[in-house]
PDB file of N, CA, C and O in Angstrom:
ATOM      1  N   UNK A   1     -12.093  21.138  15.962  1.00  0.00           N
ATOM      2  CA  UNK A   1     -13.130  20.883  14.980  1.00  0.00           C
ATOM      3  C   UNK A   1     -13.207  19.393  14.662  1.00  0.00           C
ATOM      4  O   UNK A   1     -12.329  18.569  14.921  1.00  0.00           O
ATOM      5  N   UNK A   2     -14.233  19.188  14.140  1.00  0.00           N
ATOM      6  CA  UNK A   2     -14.616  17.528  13.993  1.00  0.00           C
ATOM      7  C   UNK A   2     -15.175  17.555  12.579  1.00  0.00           C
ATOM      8  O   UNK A   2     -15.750  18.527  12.089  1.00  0.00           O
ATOM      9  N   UNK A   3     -14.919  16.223  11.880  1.00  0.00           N
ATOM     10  CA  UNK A   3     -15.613  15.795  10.671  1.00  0.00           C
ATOM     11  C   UNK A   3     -17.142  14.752  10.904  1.00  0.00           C
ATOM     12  O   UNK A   3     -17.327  14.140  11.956  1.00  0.00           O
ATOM     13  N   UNK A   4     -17.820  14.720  10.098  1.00  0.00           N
ATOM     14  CA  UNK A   4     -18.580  13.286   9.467  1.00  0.00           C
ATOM     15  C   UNK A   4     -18.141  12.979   8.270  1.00  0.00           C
ATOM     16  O   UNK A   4     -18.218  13.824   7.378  1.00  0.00           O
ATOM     17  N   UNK A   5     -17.683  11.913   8.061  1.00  0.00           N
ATOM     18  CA  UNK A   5     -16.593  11.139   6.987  1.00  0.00           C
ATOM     19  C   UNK A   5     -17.280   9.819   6.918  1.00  0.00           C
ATOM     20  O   UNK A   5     -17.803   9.250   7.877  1.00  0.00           O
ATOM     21  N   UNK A   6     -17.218   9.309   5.459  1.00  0.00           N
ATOM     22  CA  UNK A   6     -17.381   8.179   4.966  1.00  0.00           C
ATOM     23  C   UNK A   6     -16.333   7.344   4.743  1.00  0.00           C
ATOM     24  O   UNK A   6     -15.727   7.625   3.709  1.00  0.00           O
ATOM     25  N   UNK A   7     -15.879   6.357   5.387  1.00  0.00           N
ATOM     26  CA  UNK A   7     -15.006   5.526   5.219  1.00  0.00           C
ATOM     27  C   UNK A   7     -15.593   4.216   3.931  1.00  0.00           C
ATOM     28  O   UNK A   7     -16.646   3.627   4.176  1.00  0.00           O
ATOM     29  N   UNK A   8     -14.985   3.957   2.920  1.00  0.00           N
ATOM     30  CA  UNK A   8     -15.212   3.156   1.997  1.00  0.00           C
ATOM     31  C   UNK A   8     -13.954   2.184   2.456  1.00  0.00           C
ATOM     32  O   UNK A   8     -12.812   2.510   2.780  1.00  0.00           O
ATOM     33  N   UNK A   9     -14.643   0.704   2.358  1.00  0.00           N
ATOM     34  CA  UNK A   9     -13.817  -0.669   2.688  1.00  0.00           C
ATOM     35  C   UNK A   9     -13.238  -1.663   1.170  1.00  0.00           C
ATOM     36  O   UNK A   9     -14.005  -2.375   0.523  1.00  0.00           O
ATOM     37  N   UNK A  10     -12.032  -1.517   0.910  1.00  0.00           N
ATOM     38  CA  UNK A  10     -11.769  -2.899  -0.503  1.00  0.00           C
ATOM     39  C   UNK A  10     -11.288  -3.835  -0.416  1.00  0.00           C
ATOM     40  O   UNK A  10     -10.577  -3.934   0.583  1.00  0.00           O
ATOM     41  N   UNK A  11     -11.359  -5.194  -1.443  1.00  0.00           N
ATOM     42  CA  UNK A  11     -10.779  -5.852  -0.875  1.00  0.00           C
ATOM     43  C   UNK A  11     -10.315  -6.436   0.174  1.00  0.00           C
ATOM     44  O   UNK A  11     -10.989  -5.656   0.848  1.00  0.00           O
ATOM     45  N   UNK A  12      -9.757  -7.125   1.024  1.00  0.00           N
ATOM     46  CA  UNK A  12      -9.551  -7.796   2.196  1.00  0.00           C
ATOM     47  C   UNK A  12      -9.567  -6.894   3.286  1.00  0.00           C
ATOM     48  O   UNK A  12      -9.572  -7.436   4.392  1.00  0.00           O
ATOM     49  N   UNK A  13      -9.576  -5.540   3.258  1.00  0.00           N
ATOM     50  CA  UNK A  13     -10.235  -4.354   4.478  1.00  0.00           C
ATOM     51  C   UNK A  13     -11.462  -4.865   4.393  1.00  0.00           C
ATOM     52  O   UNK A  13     -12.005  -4.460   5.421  1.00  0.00           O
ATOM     53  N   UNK A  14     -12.679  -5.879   3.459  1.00  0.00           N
ATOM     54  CA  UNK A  14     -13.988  -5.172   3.518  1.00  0.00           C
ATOM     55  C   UNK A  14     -14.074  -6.849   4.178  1.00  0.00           C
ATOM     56  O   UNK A  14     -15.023  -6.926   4.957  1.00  0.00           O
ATOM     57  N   UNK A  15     -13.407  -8.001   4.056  1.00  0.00           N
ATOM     58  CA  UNK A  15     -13.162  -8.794   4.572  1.00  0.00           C
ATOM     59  C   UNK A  15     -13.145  -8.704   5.926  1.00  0.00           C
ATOM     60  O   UNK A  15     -13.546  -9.624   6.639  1.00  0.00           O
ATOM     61  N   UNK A  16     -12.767  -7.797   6.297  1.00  0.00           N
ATOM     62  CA  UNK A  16     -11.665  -7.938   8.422  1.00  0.00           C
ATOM     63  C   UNK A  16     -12.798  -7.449   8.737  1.00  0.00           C
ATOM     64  O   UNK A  16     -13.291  -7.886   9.776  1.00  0.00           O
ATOM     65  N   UNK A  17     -13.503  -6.494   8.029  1.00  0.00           N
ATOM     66  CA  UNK A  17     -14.279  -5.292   8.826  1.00  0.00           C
ATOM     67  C   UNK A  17     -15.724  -5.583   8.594  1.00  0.00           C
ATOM     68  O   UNK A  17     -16.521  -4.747   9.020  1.00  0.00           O
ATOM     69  N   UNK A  18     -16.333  -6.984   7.787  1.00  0.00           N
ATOM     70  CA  UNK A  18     -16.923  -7.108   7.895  1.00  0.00           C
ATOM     71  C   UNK A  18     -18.613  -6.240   7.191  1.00  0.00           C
ATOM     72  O   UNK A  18     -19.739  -6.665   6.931  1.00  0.00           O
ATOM     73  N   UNK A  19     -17.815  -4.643   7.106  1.00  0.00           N
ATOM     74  CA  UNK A  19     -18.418  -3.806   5.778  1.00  0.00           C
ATOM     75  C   UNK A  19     -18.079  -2.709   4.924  1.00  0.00           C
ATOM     76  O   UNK A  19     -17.289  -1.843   5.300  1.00  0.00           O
ATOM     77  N   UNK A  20     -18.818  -2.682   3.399  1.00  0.00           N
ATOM     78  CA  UNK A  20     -18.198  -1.847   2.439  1.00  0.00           C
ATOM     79  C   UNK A  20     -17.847  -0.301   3.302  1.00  0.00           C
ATOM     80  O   UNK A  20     -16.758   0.273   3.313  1.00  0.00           O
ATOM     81  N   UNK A  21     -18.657  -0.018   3.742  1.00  0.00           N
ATOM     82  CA  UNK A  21     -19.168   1.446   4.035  1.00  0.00           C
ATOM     83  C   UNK A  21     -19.216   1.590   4.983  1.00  0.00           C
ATOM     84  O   UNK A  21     -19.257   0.474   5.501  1.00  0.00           O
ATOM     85  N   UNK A  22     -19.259   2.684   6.054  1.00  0.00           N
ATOM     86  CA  UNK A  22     -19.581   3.345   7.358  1.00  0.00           C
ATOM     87  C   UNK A  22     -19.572   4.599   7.353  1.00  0.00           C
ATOM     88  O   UNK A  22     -18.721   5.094   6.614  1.00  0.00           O
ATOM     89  N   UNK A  23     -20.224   5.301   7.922  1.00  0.00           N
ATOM     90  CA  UNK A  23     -19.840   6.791   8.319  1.00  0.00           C
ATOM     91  C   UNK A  23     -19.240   6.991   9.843  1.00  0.00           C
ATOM     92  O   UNK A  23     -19.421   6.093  10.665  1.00  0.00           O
ATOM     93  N   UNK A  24     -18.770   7.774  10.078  1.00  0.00           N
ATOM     94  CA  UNK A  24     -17.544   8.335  11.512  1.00  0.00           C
ATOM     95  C   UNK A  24     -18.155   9.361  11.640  1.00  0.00           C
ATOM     96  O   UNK A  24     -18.156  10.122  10.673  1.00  0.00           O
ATOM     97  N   UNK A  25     -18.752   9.678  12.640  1.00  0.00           N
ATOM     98  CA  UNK A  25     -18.354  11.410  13.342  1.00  0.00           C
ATOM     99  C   UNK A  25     -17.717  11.869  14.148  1.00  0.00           C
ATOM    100  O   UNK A  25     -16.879  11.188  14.738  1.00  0.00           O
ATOM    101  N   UNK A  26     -17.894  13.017  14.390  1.00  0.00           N
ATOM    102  CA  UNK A  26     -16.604  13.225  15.460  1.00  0.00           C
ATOM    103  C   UNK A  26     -15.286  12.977  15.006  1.00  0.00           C
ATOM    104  O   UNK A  26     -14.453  12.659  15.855  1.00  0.00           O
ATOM    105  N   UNK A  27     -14.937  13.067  13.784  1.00  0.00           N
ATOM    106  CA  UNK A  27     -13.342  12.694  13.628  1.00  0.00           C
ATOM    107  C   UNK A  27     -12.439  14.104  13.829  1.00  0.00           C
ATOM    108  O   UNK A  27     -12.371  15.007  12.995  1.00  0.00           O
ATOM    109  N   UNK A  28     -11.961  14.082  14.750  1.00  0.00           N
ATOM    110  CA  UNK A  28     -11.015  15.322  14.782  1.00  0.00           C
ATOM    111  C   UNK A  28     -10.229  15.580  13.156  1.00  0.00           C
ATOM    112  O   UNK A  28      -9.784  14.799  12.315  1.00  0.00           O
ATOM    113  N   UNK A  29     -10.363  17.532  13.264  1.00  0.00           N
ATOM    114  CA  UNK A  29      -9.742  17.985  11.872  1.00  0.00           C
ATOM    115  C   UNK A  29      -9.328  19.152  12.176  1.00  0.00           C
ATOM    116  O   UNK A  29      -9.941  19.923  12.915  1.00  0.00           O
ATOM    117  N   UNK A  30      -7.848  19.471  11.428  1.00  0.00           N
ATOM    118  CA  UNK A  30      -6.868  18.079  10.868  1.00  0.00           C
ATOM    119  C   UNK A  30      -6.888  17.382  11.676  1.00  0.00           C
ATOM    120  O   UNK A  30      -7.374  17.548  12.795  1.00  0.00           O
ATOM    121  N   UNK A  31      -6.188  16.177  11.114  1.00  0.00           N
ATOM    122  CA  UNK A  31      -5.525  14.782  11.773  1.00  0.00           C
ATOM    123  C   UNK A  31      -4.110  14.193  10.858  1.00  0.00           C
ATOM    124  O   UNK A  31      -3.926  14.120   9.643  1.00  0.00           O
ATOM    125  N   UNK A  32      -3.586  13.972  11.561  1.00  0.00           N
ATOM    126  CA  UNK A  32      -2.648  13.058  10.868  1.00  0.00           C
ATOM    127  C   UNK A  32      -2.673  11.799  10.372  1.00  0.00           C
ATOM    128  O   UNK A  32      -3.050  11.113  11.321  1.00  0.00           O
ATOM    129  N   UNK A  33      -2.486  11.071   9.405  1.00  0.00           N
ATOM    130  CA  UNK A  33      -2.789  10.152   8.557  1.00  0.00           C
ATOM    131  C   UNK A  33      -2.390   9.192   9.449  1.00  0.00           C
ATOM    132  O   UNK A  33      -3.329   8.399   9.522  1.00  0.00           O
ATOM    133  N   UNK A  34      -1.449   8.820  10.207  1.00  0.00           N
ATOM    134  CA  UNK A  34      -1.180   8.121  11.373  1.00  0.00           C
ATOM    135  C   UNK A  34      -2.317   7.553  12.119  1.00  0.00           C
ATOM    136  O   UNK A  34      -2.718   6.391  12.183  1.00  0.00           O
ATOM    137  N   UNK A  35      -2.939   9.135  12.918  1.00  0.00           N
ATOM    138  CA  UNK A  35      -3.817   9.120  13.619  1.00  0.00           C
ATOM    139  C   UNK A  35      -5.001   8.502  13.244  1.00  0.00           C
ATOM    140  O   UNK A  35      -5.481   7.528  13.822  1.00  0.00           O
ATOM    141  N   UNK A  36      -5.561   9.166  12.101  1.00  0.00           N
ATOM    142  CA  UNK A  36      -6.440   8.269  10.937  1.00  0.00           C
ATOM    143  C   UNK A  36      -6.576   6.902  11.096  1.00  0.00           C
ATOM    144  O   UNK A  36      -7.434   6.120  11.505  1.00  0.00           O
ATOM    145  N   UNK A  37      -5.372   6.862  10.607  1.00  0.00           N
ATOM    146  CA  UNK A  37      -5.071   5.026  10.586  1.00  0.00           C
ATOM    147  C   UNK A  37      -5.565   4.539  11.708  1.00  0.00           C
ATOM    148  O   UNK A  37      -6.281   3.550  11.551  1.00  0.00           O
ATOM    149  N   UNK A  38      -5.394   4.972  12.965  1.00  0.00           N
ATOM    150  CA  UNK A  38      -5.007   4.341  14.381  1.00  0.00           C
ATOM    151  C   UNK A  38      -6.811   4.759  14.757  1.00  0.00           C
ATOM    152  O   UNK A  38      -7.542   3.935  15.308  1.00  0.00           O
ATOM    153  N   UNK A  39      -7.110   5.623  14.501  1.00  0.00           N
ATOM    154  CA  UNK A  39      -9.211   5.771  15.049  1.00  0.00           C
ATOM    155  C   UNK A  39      -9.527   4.686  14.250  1.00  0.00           C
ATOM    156  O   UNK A  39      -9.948   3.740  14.916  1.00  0.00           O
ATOM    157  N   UNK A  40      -9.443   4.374  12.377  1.00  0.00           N
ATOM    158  CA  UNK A  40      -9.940   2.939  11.802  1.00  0.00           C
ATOM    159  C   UNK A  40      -9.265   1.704  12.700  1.00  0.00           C
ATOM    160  O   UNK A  40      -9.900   0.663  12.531  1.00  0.00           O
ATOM    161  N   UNK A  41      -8.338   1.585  13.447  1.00  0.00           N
ATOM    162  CA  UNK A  41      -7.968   0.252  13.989  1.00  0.00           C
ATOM    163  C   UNK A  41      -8.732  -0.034  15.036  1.00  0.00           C
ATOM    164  O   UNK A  41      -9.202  -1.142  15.296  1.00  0.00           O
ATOM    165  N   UNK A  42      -8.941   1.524  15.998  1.00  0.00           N
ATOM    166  CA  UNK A  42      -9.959   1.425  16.907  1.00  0.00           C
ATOM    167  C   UNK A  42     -11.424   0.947  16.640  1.00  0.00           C
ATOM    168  O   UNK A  42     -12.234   0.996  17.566  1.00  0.00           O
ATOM    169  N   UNK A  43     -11.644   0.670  15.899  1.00  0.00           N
ATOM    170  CA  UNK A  43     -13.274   1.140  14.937  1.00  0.00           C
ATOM    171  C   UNK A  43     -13.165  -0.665  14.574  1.00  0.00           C
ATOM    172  O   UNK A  43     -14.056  -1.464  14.865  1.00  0.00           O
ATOM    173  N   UNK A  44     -12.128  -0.949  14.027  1.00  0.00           N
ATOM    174  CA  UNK A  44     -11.959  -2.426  13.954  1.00  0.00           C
ATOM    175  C   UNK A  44     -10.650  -2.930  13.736  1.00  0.00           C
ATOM    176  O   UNK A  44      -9.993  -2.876  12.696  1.00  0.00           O
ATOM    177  N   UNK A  45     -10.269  -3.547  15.098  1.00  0.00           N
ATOM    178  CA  UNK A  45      -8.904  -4.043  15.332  1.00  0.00           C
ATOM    179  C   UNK A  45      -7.999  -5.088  14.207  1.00  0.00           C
ATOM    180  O   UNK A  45      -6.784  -5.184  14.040  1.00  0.00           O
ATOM    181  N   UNK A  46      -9.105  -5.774  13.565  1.00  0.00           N
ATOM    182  CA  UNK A  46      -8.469  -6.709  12.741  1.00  0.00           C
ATOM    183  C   UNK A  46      -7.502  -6.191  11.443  1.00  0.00           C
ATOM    184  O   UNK A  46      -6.518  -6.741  10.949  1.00  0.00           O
ATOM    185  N   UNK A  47      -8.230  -4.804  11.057  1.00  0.00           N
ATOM    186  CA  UNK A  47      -7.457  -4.075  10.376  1.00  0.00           C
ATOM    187  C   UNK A  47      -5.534  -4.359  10.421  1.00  0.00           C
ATOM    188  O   UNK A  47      -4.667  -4.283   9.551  1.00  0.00           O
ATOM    189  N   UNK A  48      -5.515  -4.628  11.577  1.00  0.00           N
ATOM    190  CA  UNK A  48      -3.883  -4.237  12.239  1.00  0.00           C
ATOM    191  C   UNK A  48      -3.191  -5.136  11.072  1.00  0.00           C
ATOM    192  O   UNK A  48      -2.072  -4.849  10.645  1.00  0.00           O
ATOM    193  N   UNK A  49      -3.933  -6.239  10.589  1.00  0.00           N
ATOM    194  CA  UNK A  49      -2.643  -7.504   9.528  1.00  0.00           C
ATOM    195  C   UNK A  49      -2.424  -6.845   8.310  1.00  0.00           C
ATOM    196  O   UNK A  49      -1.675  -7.448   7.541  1.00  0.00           O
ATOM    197  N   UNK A  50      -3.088  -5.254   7.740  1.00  0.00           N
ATOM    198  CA  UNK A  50      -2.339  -4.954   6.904  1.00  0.00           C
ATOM    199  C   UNK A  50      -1.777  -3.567   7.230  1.00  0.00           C
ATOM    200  O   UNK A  50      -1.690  -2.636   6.429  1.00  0.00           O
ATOM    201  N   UNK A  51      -1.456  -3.557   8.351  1.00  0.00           N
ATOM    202  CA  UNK A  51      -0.666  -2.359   8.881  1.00  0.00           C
ATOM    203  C   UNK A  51       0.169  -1.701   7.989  1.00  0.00           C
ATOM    204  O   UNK A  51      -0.163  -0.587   7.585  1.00  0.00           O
ATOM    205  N   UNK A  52       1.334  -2.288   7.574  1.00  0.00           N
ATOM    206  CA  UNK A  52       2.569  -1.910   6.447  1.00  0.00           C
ATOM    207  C   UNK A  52       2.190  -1.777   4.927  1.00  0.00           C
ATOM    208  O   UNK A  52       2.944  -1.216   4.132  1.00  0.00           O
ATOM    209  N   UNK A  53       0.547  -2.516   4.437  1.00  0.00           N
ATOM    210  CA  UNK A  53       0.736  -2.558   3.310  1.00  0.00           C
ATOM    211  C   UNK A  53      -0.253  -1.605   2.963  1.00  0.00           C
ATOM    212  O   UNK A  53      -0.201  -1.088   1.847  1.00  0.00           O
ATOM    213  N   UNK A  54      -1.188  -1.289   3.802  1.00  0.00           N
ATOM    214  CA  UNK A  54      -2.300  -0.618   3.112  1.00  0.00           C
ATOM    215  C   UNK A  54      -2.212   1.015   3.027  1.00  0.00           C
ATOM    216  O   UNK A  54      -1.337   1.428   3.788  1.00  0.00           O
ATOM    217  N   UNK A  55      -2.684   1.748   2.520  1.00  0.00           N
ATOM    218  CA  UNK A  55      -2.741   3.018   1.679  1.00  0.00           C
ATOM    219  C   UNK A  55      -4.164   4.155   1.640  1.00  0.00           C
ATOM    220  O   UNK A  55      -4.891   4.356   0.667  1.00  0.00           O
ATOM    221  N   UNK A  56      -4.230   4.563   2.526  1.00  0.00           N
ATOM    222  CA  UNK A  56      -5.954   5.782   2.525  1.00  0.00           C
ATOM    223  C   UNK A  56      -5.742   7.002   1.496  1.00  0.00           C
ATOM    224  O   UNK A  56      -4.876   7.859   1.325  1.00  0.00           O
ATOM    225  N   UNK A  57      -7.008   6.638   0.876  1.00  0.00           N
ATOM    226  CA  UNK A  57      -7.212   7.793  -0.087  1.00  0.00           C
ATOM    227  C   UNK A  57      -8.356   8.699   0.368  1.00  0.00           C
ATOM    228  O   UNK A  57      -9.514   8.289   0.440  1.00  0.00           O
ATOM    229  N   UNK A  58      -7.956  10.049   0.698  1.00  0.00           N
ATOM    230  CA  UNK A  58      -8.709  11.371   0.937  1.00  0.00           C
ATOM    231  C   UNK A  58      -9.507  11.822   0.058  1.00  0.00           C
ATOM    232  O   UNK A  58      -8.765  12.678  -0.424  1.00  0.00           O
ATOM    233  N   UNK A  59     -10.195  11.879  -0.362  1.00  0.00           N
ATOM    234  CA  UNK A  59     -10.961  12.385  -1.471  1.00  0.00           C
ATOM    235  C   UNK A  59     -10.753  12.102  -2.791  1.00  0.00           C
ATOM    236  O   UNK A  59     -11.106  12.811  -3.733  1.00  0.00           O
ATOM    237  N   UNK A  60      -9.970  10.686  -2.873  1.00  0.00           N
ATOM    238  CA  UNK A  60      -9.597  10.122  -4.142  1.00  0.00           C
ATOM    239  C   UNK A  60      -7.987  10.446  -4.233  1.00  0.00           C
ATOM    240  O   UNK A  60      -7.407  10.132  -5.273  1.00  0.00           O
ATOM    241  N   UNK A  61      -7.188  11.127  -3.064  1.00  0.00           N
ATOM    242  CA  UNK A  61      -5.797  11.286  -3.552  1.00  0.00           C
ATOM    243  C   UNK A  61      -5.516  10.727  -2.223  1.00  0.00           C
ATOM    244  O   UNK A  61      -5.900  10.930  -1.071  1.00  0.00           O
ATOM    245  N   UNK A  62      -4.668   9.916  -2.848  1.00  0.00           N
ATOM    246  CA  UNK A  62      -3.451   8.825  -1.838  1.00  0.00           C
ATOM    247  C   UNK A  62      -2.774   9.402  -0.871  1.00  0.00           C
ATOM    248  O   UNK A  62      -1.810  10.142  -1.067  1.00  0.00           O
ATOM    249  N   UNK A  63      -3.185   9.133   0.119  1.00  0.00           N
ATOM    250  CA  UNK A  63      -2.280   9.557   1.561  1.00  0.00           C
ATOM    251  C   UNK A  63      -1.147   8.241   1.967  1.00  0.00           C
ATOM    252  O   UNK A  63      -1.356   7.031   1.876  1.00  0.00           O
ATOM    253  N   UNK A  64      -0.140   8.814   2.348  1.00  0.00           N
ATOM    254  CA  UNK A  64       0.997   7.452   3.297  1.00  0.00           C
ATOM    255  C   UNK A  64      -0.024   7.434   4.231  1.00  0.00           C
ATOM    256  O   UNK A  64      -1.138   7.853   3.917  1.00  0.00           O
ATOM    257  N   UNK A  65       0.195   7.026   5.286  1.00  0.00           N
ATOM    258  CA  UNK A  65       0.209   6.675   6.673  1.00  0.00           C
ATOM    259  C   UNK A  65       1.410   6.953   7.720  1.00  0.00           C
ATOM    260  O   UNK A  65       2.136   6.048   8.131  1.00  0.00           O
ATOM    261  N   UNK A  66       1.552   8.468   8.150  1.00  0.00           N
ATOM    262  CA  UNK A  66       2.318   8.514   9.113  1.00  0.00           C
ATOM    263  C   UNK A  66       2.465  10.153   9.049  1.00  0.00           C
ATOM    264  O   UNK A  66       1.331  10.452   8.676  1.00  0.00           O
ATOM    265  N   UNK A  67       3.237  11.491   9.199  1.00  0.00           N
ATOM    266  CA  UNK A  67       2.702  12.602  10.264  1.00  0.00           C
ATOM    267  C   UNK A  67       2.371  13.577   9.101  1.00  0.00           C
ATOM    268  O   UNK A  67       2.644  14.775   9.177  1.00  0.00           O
ATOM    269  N   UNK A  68       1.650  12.899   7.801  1.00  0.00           N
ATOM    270  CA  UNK A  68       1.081  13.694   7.118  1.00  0.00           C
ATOM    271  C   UNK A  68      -0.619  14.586   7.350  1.00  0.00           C
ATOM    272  O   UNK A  68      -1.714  14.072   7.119  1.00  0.00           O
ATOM    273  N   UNK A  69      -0.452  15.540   7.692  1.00  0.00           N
ATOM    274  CA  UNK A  69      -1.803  16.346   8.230  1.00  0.00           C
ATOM    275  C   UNK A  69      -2.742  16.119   7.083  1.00  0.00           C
ATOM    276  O   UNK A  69      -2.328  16.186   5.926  1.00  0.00           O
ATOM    277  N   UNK A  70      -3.828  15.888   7.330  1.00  0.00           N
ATOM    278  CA  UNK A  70      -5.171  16.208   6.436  1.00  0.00           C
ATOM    279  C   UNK A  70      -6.110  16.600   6.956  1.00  0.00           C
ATOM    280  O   UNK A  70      -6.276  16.336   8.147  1.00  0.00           O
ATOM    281  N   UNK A  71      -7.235  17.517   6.106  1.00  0.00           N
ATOM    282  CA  UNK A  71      -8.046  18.442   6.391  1.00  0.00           C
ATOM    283  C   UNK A  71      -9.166  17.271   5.767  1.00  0.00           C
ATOM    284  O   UNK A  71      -9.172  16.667   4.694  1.00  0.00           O
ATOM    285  N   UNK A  72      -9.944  17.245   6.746  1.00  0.00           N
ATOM    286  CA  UNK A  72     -11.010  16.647   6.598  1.00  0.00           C
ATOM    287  C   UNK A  72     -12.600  17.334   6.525  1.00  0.00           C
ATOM    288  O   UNK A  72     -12.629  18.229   7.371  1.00  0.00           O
ATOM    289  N   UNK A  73     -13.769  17.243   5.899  1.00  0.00           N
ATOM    290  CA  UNK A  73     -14.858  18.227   5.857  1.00  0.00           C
ATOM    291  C   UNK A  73     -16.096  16.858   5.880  1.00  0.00           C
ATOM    292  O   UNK A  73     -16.060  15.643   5.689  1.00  0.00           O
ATOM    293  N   UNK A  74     -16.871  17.615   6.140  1.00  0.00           N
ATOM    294  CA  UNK A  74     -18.228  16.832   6.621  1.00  0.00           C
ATOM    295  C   UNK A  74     -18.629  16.014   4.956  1.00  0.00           C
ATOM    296  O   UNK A  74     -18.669  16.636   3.894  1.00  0.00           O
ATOM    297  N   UNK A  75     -18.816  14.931   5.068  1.00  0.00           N
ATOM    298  CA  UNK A  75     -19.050  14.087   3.770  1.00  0.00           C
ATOM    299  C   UNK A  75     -18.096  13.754   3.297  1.00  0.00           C
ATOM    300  O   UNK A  75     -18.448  13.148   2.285  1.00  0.00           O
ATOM    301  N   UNK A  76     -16.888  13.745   3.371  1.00  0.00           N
ATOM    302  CA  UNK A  76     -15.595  13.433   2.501  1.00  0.00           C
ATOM    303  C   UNK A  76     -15.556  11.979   2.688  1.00  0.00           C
ATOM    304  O   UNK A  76     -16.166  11.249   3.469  1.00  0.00           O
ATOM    305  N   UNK A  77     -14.801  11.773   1.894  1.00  0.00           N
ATOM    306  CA  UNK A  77     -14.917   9.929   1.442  1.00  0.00           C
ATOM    307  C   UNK A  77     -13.273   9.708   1.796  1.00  0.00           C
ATOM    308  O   UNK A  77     -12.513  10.622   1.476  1.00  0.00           O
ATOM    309  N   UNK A  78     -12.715   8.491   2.458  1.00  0.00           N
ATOM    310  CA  UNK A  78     -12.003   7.931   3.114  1.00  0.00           C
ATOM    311  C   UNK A  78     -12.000   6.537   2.531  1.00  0.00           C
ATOM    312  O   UNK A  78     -13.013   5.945   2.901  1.00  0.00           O
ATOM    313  N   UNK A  79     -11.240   5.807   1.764  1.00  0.00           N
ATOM    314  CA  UNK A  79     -11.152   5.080   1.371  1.00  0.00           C
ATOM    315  C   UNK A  79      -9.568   4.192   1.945  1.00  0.00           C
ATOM    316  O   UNK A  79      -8.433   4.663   1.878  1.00  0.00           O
ATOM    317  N   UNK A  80      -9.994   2.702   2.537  1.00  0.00           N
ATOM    318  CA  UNK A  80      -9.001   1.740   2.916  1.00  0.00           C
ATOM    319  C   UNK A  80      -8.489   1.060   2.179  1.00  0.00           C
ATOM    320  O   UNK A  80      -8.986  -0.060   2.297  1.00  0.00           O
ATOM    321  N   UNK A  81      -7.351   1.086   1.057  1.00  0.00           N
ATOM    322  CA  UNK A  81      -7.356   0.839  -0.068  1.00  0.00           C
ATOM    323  C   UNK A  81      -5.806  -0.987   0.259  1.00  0.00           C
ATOM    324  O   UNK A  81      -4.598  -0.765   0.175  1.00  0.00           O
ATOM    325  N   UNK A  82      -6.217  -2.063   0.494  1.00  0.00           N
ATOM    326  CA  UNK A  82      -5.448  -2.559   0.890  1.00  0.00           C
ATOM    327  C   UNK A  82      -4.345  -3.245  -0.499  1.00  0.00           C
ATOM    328  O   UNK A  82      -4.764  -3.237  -1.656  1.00  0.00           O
ATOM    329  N   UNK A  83      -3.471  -3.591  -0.280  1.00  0.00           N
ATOM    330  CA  UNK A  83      -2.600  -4.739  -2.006  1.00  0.00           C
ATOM    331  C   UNK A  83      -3.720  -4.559  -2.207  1.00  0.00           C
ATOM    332  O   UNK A  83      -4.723  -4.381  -1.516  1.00  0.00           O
ATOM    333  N   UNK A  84      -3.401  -4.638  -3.629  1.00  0.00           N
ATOM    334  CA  UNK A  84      -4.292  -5.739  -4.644  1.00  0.00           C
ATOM    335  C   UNK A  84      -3.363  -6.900  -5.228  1.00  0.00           C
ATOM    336  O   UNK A  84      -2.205  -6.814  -5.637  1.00  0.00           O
ATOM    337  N   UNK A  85      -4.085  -7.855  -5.160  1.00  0.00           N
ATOM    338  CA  UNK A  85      -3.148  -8.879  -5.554  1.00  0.00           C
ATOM    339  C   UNK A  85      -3.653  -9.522  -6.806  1.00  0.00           C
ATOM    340  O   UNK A  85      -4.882  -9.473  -6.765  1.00  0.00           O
ATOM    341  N   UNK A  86      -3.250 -10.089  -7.874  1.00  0.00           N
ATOM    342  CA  UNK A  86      -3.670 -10.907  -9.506  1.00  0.00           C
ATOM    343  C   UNK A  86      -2.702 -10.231 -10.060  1.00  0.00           C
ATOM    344  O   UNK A  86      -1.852  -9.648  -9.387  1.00  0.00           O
ATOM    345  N   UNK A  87      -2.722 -10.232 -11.267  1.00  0.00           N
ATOM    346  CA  UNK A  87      -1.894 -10.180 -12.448  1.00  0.00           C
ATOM    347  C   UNK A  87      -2.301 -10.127 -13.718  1.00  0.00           C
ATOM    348  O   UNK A  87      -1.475 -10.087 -14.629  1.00  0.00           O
TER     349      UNK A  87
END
């Protein structure tokens, strides 16, 4: 099975990638948050400089990055949530 998913870009993700927003189809479902990660790097490589720091939120709840499964559905929002940095 496959999704259409909205990927939302913040902060220095919206920087690399050049934009806030995109939609994906075809995203295989489930997927692993790993995997996830690794189709957005495909999609835009520059992503890779915050490999360790950045954080995807599924429908507004925080995923790691690594062999956590998620169920993905047509319209769901995907958010690249990188540091935030200030004080």
């Amino acid at each position: 099975m496959t999704a259409r998913v909205c990927v939302l870009y913040f902060a220095q993700s919206v920087e690399l990638t050049g934009v806030r927003e995109e939609e994906l189809s075809d995203v295989p479902t489930p997927i692993s948050s790993q995997d996830l990660w690794s189709l957005l790097l495909r999609q835009h490589p520059r992503l890779s400089v915050l490999q360790h720091q950045v954080v995807l939120a599924v429908r507004q709840q925080y995923v790691a990055i690594g062999d956590q499964l998620v169920n993905l559905g047509d319209g769901d929002e995907i958010a690249v949530v990188p540091p935030l940095s200030g004080g």
